[in-house]
C-alpha positions in Angstrom: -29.2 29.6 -47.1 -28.1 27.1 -44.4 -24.4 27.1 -44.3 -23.4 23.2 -44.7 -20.4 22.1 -42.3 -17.4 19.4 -43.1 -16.8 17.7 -40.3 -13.8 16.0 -40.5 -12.9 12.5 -38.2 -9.3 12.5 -36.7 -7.9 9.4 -38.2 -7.9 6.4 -36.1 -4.4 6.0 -34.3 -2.2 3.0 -36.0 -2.0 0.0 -33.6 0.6 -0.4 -32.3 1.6 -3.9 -31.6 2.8 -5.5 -28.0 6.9 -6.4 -28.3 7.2 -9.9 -26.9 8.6 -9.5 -23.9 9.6 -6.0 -22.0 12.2 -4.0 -23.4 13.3 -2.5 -19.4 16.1 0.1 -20.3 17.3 -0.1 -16.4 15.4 -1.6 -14.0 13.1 0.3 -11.9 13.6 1.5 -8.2 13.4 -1.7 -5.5 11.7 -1.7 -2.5 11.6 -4.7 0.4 8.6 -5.4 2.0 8.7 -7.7 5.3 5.6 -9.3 6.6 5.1 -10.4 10.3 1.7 -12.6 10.5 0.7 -12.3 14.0 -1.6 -9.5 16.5 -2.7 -10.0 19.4 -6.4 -10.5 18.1 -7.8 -10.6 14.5 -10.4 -7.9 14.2 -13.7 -8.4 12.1 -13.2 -6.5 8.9 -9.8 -7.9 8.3 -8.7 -10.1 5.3 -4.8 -10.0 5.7 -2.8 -12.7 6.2 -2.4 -12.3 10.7 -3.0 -14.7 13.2 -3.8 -14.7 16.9 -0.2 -14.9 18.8 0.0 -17.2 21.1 3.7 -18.0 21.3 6.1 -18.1 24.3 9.3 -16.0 21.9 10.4 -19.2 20.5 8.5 -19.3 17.4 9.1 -16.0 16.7 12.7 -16.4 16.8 12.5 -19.3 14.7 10.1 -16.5 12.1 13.0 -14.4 12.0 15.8 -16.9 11.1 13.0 -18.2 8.1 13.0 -14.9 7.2 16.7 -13.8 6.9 16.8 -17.4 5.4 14.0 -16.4 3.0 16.3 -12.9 2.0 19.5 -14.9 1.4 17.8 -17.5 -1.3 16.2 -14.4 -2.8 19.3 -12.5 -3.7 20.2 -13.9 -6.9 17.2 -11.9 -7.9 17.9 -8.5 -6.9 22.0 -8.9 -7.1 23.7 -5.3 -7.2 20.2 -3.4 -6.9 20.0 -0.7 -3.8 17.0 -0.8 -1.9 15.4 2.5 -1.0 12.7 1.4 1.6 11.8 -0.9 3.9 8.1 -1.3 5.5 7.9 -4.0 8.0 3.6 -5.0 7.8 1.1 -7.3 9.5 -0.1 -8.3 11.1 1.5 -6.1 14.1 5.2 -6.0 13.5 5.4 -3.6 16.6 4.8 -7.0 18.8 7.4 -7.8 17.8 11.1 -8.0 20.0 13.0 -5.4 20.0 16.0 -8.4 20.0 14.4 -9.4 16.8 13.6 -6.8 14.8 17.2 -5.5 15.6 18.6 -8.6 14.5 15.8 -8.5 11.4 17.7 -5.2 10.4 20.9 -5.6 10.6 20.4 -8.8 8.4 18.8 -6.9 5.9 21.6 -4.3 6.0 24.3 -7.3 5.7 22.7 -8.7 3.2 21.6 -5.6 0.8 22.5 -2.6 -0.6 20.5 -0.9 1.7 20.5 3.3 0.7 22.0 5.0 4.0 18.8 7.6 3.5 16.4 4.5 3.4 12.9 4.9 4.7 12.2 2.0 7.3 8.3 2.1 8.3 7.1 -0.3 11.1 3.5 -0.8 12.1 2.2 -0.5 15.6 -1.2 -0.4 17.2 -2.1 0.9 20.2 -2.2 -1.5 23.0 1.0 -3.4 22.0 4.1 -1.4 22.3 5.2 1.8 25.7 7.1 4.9 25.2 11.1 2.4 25.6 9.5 0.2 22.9 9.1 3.0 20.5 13.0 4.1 21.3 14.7 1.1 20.9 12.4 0.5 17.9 14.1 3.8 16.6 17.5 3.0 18.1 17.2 -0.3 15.7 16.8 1.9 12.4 13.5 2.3 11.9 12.6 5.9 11.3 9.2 6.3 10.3 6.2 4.8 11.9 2.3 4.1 10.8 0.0 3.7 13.5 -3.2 2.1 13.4 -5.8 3.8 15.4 -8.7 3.3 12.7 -10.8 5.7 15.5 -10.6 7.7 18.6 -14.4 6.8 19.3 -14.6 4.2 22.0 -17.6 2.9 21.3 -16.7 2.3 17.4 -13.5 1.0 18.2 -15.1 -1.7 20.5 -17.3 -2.2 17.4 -14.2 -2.8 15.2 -13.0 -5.0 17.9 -9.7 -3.1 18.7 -7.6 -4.2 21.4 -7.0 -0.1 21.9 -9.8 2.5 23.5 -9.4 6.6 22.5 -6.8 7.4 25.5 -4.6 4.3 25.0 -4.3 6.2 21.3 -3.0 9.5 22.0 -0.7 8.3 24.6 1.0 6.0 21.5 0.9 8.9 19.4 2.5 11.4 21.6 5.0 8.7 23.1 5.8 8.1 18.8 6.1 11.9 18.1 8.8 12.1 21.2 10.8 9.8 18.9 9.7 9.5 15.4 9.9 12.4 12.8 8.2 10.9 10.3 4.0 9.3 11.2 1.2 7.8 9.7 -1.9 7.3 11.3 -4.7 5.0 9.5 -8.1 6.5 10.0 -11.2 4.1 8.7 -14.8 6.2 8.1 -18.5 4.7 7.2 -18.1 2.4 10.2 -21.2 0.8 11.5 -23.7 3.6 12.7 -21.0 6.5 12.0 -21.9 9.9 11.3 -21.0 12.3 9.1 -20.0 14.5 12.7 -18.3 11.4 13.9 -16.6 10.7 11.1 -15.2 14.7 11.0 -14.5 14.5 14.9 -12.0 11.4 14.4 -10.4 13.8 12.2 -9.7 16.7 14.0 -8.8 14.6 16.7 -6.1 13.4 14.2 -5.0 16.7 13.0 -4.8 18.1 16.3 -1.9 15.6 16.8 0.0 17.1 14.2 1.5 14.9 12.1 2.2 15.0 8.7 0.5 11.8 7.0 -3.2 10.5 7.1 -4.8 7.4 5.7 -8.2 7.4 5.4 -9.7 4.5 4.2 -13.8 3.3 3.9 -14.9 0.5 5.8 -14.8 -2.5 3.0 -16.9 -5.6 4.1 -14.1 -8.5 2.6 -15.2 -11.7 1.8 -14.1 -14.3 4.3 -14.5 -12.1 7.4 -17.0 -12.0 10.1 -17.9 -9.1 9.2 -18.9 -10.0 5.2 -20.5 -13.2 6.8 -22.9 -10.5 9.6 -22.7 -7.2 8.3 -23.4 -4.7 10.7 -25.6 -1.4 10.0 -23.5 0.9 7.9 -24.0 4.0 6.8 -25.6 4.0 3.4 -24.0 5.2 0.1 -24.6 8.5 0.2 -23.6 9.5 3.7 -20.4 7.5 3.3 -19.4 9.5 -0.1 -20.3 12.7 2.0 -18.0 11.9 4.7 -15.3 10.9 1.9 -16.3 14.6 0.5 -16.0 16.1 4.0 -12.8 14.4 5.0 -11.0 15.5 1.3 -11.4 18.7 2.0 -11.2 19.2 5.5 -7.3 17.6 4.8 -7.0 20.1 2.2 -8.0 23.0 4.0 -5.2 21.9 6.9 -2.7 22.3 3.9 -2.0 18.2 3.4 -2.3 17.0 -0.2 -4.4 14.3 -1.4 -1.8 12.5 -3.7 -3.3 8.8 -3.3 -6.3 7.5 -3.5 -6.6 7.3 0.6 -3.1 8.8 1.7 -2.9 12.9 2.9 0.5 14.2 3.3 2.0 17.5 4.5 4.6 18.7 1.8 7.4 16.2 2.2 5.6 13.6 4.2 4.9 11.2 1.9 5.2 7.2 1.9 8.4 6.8 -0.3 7.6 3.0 0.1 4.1 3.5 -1.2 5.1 5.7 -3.9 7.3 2.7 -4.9 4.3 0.8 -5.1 2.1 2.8 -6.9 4.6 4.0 -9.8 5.2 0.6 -10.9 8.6 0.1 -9.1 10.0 -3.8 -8.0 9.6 -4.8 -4.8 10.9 -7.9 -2.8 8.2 -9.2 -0.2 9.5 -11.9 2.2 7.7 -13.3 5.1 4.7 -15.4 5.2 1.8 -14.6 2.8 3.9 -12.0 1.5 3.9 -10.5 -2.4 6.7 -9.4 -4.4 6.9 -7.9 -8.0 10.4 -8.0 -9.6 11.9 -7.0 -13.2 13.8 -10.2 -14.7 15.1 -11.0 -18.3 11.9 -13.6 -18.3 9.7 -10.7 -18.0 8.0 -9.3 -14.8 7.8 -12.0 -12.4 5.2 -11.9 -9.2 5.8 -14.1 -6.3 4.2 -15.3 -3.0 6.0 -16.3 -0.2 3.5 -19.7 1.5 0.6 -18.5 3.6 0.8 -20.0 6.6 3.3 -18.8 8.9 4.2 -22.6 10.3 4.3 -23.7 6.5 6.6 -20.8 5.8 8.7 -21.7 8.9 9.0 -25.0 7.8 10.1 -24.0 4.4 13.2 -22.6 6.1 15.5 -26.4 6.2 15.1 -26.5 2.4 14.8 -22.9 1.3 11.0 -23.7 0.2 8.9 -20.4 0.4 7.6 -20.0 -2.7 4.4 -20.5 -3.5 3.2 -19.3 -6.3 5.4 -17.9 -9.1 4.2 -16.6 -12.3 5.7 -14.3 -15.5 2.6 -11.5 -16.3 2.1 -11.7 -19.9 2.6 -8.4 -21.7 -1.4 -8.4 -22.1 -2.0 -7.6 -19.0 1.1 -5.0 -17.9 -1.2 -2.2 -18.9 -3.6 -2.9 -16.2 -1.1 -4.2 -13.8 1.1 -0.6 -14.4 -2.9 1.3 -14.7 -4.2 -0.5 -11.4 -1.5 0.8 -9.5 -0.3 4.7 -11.4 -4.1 5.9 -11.6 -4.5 5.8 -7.8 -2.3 8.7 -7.8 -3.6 12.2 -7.8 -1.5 13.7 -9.7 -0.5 10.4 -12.3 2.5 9.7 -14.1 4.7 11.1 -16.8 3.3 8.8 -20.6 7.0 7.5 -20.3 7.4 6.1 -17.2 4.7 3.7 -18.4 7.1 3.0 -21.2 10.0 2.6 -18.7 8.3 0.1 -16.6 7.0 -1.7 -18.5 8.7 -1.4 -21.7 5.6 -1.5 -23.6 5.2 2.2 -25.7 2.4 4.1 -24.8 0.9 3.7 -28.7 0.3 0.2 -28.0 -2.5 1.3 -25.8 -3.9 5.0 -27.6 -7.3 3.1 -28.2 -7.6 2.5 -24.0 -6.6 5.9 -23.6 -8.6 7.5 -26.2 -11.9 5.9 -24.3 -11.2 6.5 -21.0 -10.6 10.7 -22.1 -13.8 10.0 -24.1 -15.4 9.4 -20.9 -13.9 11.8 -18.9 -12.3 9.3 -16.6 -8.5 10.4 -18.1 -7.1 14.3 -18.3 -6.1 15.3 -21.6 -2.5 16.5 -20.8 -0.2 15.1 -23.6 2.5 14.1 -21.0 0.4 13.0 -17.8 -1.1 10.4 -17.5 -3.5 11.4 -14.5 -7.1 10.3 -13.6 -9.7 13.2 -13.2 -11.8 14.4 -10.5 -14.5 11.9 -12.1 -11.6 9.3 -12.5 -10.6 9.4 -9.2 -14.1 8.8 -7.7 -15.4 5.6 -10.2 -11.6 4.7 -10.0 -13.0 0.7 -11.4 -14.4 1.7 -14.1 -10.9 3.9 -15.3 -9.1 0.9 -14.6 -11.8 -1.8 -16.2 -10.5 0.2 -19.9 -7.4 -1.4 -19.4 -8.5 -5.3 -18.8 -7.3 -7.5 -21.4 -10.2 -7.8 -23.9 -12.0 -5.0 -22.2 
């Protein structure tokens, strides 16, 4: 006799339905970002809002009043809040003056509630700054730097047209380790006609350095750059994914943990300011081009500062650098909060999601209930944490959480 078997469907979860506008307890942890537009030349792959410098000191001096300018209209918006980092982007911030960026500082210090622990990354490349430019830069407050070496292949960084060859690199990363605790170093792999070996040599290369935090990021061909309008030869899809394989766990192996989507850190080493971004915190972005997501009683608001660094200079006489404003409608916090959380390894606690974006977590069980269904999300009642499958179709996790998805 065949034994018959009740199988029994879970009820479906009850909707919960989207309050009107977030319900913030406190607001969450504020960060300042600072953009400086300029480098000495725009490489091929880019897509970031730089320009070629060509400037005699006067119109950067005239950058850095629009930009303390630019901080003091913005305070209204972040009165009372401290501010626990500070990344200064490009651009290449470290062509900067020392003159100005200390004066760039101490404004920002002035101004805010800056914590006296505060993490203060500048970026330099290779090529633009000597061994006194790194102290001062350190004698001005910044105490962390990221360095962007991309490779320490000559012939692949002529490719990527770098200002910087292999030797020029490890002099700037010894001359930063003489003064810096705290390094990053950006690493870029599938370049054009990279191989697997290549790709693994850049990184011991890296590691033999010893510092304590990688990024390693694929070579993206972005619209709008010469490189999307003449693609080079790169290495095809499945050489590139076994060089992302290879690189994971060679950074493993050298005890650094894999806690980002392309960031490595020793224990301790992390990017606070990055953290900040990726765990749904506020952050003010001043500067031209720049982006900025802040908590308001309207709702979360996102910003950006105009594009053009002359525009955005000439902004300065009547406090005009805004330009574009907009409230995010509670529809799409989910993916906003999702876009940014599931890039992290090891996720986020179910109520942080609530505490940023006041939205409870049942308002989203049917999302969550699909992307576990597919394997994409773990299982744990209290993380919310992408898994190993996640992590590698990391589009199709987030494309669950699109409004009307």
């Amino acid at each position: 006799m065949t034994e018959r078997r009740v199988i029994r469907l879970a009820p479906r979860p009850t909707p919960v339905a989207l309050p009107d506008r977030p319900r913030l307890e406190t607001p969450p942890p504020l960060a300042l970002y600072v953009h400086y537009p300029w480098c000495v030349r725009k490489c091929p792959y880019c897509d970031f809002n730089s320009h070629t410098l060509r400037d005699d000191g006067a119109l950067e001096s005239a950058y850095v009043d629009a930009l303390i300018a630019d901080l003091e209209t913005a305070l209204p918006q972040v009165w009372g809040r401290r501010v626990h980092s500070v990344f200064i982007g490009g651009g290449t911030p470290s062509l900067m003056t020392v003159g100005s960026l200390d004066r760039l500082l101490t404004a920002i210090r002035t101004l805010l509630p800056l914590d006296p622990l505060a993490e203060i990354t500048l970026e330099a490349n290779p090529g633009t700054v000597e061994a006194q430019r790194f102290r001062d830069f350190r004698a001005a407050g910044v105490n962390r730097l990221s360095i962007g070496i991309q490779s320490f292949n000559d012939a692949h960084l002529a490719r990527l047209g770098r200002i910087h060859d292999a030797s020029e690199a490890d002099r700037a990363i010894e001359a930063a380790l003489r003064v810096f605790d705290r390094i990053n170093l950006d690493l870029m792999y599938a370049l054009p006609e990279q191989t697997p070996e290549q790709a693994l040599d850049d990184l011991e290369h890296a590691l033999g350095h010893g510092v304590g935090h990688l990024s390693c990021y694929h070579l993206t061909l972005e619209p709008n750059t010469p490189f999307h309008r003449s693609p080079p030869p790169l290495p095809d899809a499945d050489t590139a994914s076994d060089m992302q394989d290879a690189i994971e766990a060679r950074l493993v192996q050298s005890g650094f943990s894999h806690y980002e989507t392309s960031a490595f850190a020793r224990p301790g080493d992390e990017c606070r300011h990055n953290l900040n971004y990726w765990t749904f915190g506020d952050y003010l972005g001043i500067g031209a081009g720049a982006h900025g997501k802040l908590s308001s009683h309207d709702g979360l608001v996102r910003e950006m500062r105009h594009k053009h660094p002359a525009r955005y200079v000439e902004g300065a006489g009547k406090r005009d650098f805004i330009q574009e404003r907009h409230v995010v409608g509670m529809a799409d916090l989910p993916f906003e909060f999702m876009m940014n959380a599931l890039r992290l390894t090891a996720g986020v606690p179910y109520r942080m999601f609530e505490a940023r974006t006041g939205i409870p977590a049942g308002a989203i069980e049917s999302q969550l209930s699909e992307a576990r269904r597919r394997g994409l999300l773990d299982t744990d009642p209290q993380y919310m944490r992408p898994t190993p499958l996640g992590r590698r179709f990391l589009n199709d996790l987030l494309g669950i959480f699109l409004p009307g998805g």
